[in-house]
ChimeraX commands (.cxc) that place a marker at each C-alpha (Angstrom):
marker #1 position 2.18,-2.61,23.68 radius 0.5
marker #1 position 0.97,-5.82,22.33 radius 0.5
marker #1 position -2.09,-4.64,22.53 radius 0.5
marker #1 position -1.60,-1.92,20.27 radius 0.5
marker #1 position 0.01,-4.04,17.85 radius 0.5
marker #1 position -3.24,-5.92,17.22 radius 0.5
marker #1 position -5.11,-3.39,17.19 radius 0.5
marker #1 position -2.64,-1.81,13.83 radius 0.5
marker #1 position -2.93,-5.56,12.71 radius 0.5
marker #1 position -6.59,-5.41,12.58 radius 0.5
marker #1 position -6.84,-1.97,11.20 radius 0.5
marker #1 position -4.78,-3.19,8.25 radius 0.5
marker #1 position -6.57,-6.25,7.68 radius 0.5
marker #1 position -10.25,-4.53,7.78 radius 0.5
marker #1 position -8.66,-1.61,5.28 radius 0.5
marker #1 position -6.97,-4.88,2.92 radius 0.5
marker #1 position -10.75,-6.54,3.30 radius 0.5
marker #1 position -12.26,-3.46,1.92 radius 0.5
marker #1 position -9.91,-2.83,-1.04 radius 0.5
marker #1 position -9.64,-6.54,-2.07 radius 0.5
marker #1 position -12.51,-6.27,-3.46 radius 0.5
marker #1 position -10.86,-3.68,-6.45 radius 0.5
marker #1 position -9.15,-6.76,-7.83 radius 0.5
marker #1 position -12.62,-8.17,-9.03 radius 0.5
marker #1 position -14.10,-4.83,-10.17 radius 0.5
marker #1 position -10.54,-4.07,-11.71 radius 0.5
marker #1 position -11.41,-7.06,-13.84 radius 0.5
marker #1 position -14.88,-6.78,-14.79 radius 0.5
marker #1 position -14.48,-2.88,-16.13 radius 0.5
marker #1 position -11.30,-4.21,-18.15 radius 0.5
marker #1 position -13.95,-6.30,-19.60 radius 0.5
marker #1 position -16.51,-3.92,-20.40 radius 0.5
marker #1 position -14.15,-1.55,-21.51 radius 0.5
marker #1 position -12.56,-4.04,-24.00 radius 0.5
marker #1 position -15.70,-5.49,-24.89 radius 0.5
marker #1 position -17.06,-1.92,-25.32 radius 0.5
marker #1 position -14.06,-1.08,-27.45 radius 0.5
marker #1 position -13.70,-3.92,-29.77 radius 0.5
marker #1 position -17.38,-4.71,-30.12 radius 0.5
marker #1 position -18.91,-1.63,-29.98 radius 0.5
marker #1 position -16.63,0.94,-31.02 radius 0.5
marker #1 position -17.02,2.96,-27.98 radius 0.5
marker #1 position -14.34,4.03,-25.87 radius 0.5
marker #1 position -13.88,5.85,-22.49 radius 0.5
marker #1 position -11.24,7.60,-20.77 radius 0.5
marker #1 position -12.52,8.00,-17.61 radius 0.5
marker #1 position -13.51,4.03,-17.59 radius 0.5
marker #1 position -9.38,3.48,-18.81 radius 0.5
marker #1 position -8.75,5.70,-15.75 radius 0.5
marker #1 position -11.31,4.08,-12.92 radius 0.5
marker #1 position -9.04,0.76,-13.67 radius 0.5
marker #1 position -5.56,2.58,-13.02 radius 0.5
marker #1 position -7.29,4.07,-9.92 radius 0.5
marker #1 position -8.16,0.70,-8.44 radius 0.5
marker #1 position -4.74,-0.77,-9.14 radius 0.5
marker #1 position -3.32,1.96,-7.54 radius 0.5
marker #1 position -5.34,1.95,-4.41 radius 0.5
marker #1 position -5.37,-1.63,-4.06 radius 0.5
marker #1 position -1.32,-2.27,-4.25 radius 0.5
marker #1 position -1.09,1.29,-1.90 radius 0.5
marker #1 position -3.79,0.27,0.39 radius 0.5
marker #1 position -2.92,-3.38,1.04 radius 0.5
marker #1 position 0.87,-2.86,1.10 radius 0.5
marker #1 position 0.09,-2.92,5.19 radius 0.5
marker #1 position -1.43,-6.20,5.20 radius 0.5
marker #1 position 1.09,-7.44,2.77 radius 0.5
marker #1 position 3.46,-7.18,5.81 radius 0.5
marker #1 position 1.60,-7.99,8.21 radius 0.5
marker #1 position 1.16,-11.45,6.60 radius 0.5
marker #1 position 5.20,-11.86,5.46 radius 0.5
marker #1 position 3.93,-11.91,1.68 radius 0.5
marker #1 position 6.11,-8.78,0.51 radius 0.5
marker #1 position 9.42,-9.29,-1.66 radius 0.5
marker #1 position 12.32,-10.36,0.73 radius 0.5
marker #1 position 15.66,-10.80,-0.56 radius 0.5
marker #1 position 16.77,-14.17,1.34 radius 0.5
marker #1 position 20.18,-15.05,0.46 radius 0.5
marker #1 position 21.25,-15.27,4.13 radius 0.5
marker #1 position 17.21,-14.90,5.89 radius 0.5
marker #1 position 16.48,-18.36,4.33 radius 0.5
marker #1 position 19.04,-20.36,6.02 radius 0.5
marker #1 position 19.81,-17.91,9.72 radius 0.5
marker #1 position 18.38,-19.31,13.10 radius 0.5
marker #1 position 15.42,-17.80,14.23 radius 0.5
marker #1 position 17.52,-15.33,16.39 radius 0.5
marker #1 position 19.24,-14.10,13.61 radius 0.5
marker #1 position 16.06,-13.37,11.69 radius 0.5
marker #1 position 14.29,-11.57,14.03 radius 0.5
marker #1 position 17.55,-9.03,14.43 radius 0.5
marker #1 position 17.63,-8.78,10.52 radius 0.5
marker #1 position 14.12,-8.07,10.38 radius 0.5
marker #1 position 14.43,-5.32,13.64 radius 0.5
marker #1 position 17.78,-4.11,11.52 radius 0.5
marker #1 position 15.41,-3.84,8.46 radius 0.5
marker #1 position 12.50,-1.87,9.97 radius 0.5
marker #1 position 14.57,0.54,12.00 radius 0.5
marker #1 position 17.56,1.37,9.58 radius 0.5
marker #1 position 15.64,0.47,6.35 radius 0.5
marker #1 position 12.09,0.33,6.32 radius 0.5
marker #1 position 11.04,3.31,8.63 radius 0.5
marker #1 position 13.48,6.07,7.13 radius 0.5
marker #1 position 12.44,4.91,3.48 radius 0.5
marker #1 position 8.35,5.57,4.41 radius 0.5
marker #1 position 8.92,8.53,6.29 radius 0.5
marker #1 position 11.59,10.20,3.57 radius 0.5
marker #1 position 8.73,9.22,1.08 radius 0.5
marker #1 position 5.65,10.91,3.52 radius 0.5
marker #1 position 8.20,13.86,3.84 radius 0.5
marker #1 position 9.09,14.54,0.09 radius 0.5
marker #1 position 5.58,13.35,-1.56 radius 0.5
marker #1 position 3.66,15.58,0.56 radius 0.5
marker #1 position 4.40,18.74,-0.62 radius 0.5
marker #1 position 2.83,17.50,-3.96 radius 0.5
marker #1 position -0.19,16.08,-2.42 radius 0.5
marker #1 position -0.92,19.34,-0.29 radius 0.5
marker #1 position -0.56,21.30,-3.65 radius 0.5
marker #1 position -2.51,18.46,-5.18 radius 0.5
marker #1 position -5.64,19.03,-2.83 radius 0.5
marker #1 position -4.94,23.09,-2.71 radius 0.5
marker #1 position -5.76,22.74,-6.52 radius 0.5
marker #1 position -7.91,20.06,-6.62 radius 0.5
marker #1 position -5.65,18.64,-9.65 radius 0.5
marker #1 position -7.70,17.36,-12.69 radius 0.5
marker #1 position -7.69,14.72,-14.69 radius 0.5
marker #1 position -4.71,13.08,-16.02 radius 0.5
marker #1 position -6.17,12.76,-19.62 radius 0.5
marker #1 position -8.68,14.69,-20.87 radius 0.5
marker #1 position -11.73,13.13,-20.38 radius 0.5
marker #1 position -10.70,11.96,-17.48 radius 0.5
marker #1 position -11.43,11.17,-13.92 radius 0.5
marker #1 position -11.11,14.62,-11.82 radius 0.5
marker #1 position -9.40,13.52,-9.28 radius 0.5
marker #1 position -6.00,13.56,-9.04 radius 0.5
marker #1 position -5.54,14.71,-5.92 radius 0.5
marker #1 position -7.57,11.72,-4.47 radius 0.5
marker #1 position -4.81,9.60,-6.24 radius 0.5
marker #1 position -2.08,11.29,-4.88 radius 0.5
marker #1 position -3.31,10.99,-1.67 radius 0.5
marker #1 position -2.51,6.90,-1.60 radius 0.5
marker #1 position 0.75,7.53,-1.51 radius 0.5
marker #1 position 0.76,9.29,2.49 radius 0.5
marker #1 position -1.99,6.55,3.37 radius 0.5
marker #1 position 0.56,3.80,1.88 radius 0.5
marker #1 position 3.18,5.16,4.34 radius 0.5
marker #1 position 1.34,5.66,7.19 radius 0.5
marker #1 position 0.02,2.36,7.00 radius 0.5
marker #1 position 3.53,0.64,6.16 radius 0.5
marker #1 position 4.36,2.80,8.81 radius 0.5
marker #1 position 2.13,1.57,11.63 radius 0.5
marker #1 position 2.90,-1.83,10.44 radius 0.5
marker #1 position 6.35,-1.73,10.80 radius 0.5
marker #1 position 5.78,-0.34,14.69 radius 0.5
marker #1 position 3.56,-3.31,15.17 radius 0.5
marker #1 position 5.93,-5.66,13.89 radius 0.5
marker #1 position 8.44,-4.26,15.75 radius 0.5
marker #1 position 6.56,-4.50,18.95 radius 0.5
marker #1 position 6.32,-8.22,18.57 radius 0.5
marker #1 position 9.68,-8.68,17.26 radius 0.5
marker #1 position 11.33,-6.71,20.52 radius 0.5
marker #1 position 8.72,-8.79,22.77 radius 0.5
marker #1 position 9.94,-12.15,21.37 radius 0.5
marker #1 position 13.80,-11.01,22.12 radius 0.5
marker #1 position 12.48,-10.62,25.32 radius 0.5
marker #1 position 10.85,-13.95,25.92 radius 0.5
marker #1 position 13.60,-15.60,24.90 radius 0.5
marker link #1:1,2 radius 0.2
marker link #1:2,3 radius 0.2
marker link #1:3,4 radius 0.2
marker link #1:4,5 radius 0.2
marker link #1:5,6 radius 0.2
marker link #1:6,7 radius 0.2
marker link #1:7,8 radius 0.2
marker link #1:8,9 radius 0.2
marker link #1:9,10 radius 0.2
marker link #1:10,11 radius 0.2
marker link #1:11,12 radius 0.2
marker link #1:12,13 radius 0.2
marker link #1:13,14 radius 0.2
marker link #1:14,15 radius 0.2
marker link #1:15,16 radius 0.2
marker link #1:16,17 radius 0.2
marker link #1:17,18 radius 0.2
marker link #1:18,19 radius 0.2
marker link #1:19,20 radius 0.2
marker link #1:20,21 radius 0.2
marker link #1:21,22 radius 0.2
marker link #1:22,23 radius 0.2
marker link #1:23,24 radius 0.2
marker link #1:24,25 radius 0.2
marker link #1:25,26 radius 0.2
marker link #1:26,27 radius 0.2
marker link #1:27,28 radius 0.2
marker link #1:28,29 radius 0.2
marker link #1:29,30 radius 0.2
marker link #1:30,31 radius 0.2
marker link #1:31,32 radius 0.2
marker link #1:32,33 radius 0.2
marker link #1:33,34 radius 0.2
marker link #1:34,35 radius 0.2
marker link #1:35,36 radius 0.2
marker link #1:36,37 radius 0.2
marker link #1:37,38 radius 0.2
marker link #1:38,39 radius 0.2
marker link #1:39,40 radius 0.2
marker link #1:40,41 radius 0.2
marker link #1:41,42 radius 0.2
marker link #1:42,43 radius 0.2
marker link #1:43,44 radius 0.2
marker link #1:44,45 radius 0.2
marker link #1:45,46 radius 0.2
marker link #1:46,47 radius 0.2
marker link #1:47,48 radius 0.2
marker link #1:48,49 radius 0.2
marker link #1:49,50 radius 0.2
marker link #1:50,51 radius 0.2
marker link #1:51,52 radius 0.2
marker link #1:52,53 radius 0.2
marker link #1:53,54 radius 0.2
marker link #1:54,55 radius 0.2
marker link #1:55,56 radius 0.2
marker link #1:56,57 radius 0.2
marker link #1:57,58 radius 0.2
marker link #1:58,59 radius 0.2
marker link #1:59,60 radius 0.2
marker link #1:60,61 radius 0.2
marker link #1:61,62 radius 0.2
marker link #1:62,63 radius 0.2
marker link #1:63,64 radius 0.2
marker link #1:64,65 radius 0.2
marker link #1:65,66 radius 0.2
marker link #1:66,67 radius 0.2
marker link #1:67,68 radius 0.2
marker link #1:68,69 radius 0.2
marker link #1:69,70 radius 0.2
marker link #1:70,71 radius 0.2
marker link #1:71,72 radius 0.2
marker link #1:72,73 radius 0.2
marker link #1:73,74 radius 0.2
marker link #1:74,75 radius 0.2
marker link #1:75,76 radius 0.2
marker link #1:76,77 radius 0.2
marker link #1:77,78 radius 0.2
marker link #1:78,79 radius 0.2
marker link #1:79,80 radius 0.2
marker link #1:80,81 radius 0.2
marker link #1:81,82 radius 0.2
marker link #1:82,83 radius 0.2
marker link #1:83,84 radius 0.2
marker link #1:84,85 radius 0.2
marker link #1:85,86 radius 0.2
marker link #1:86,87 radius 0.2
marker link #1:87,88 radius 0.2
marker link #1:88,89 radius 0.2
marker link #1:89,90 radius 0.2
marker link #1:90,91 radius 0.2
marker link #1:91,92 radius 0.2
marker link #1:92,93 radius 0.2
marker link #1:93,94 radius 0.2
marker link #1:94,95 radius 0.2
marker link #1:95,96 radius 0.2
marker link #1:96,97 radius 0.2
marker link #1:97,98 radius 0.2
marker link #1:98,99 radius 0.2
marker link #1:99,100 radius 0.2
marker link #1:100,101 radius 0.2
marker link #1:101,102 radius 0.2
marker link #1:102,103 radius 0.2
marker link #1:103,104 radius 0.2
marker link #1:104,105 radius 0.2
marker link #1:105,106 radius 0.2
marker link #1:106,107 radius 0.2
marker link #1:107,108 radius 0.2
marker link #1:108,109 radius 0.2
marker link #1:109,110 radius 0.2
marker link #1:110,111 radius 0.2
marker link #1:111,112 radius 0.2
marker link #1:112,113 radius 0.2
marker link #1:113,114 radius 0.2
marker link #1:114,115 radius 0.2
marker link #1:115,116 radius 0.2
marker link #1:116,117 radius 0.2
marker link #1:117,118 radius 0.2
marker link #1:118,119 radius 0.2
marker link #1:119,120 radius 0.2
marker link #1:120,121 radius 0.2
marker link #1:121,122 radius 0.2
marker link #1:122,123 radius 0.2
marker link #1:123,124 radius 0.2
marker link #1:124,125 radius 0.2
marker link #1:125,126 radius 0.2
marker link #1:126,127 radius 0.2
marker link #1:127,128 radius 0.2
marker link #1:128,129 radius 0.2
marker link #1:129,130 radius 0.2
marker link #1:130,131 radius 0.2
marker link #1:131,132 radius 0.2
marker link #1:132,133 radius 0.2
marker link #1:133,134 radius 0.2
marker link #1:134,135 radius 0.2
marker link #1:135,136 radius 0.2
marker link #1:136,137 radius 0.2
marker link #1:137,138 radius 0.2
marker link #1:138,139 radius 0.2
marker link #1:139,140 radius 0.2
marker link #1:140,141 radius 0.2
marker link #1:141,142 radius 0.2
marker link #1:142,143 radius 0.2
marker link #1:143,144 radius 0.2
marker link #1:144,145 radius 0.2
marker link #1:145,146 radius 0.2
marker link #1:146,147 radius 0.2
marker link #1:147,148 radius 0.2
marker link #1:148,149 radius 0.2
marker link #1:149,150 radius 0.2
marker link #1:150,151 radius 0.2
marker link #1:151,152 radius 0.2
marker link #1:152,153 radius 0.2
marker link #1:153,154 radius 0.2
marker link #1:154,155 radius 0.2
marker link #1:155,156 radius 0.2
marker link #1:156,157 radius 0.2
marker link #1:157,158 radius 0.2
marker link #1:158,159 radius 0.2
marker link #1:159,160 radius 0.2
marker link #1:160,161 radius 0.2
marker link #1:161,162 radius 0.2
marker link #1:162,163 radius 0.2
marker link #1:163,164 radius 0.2
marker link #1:164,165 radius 0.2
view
């Protein structure tokens, strides 16, 4: 089992390698596009769209490797101060009772929309736009898959410390 949790740990961290790469080109077509807009008097809404794509895709994409690596939002009041023992069963509590049923609830009610999405191949948001929604729409079943296959990983480790100790 271990062995499948690295290999889920490595997926996400090749998949966060690839998309943290948006964060620079994010930036740079901000640039041009303000630059473009302010200077030049030229404007694009496909460009203004490109930027909200990459946002999207990284913060949906990464979300994996954000927990893999402990960096997501955690509301301490009691984690901060609790033994490791108690930490690890918060964090098992967390993933089973919390964590899981929230992705898959999301994968169950978003995808309806998605499979419409793609049936259609839904156009842009704006006019002028960037035709593909659908592509959009389709972060949000690769963000829960991958939180999803996190969470199992972490949980593999978490149940195999328990039993070391």
């Amino acid at each position: 089992m271990l062995g499948l949790a690295e290999a889920i740990d490595r997926m996400n961290q090749a998949v966060a390698t690839a998309v943290r790469w948006l964060a620079l080109i994010m930036v740079l077509v901000q640039f041009v596009i303000v630059i473009g807009r302010y200077v030049f008097g030229v404007n694009s809404i496909a460009a203004q769209e490109s930027v909200l794509y990459m946002h999207a895709t990284l913060f949906m994409l990464a979300a994996g490797y954000t927990l893999l690596v402990d960096k997501h939002v955690r509301v301490d009041v009691f984690y901060a101060k609790a033994s490791e023992t108690v930490r690890r069963r918060i964090d098992i509590f967390g993933h089973i009772f919390l964590l899981i049923p929230s992705m898959v609830a999301l994968l169950y009610w978003s995808w309806p929309s998605v499979r419409n999405s793609w049936k259609i191949l839904e156009g842009p948001i704006s006019v002028g736009g960037i035709e593909a929604v659908f592509l959009l729409k389709s972060l949000i079943p690769a963000f829960c898959i991958l939180i999803l296959l996190q969470s199992l990983s972490l949980l593999v480790r978490l149940f195999h410390q328990g039993s070391e100790a």
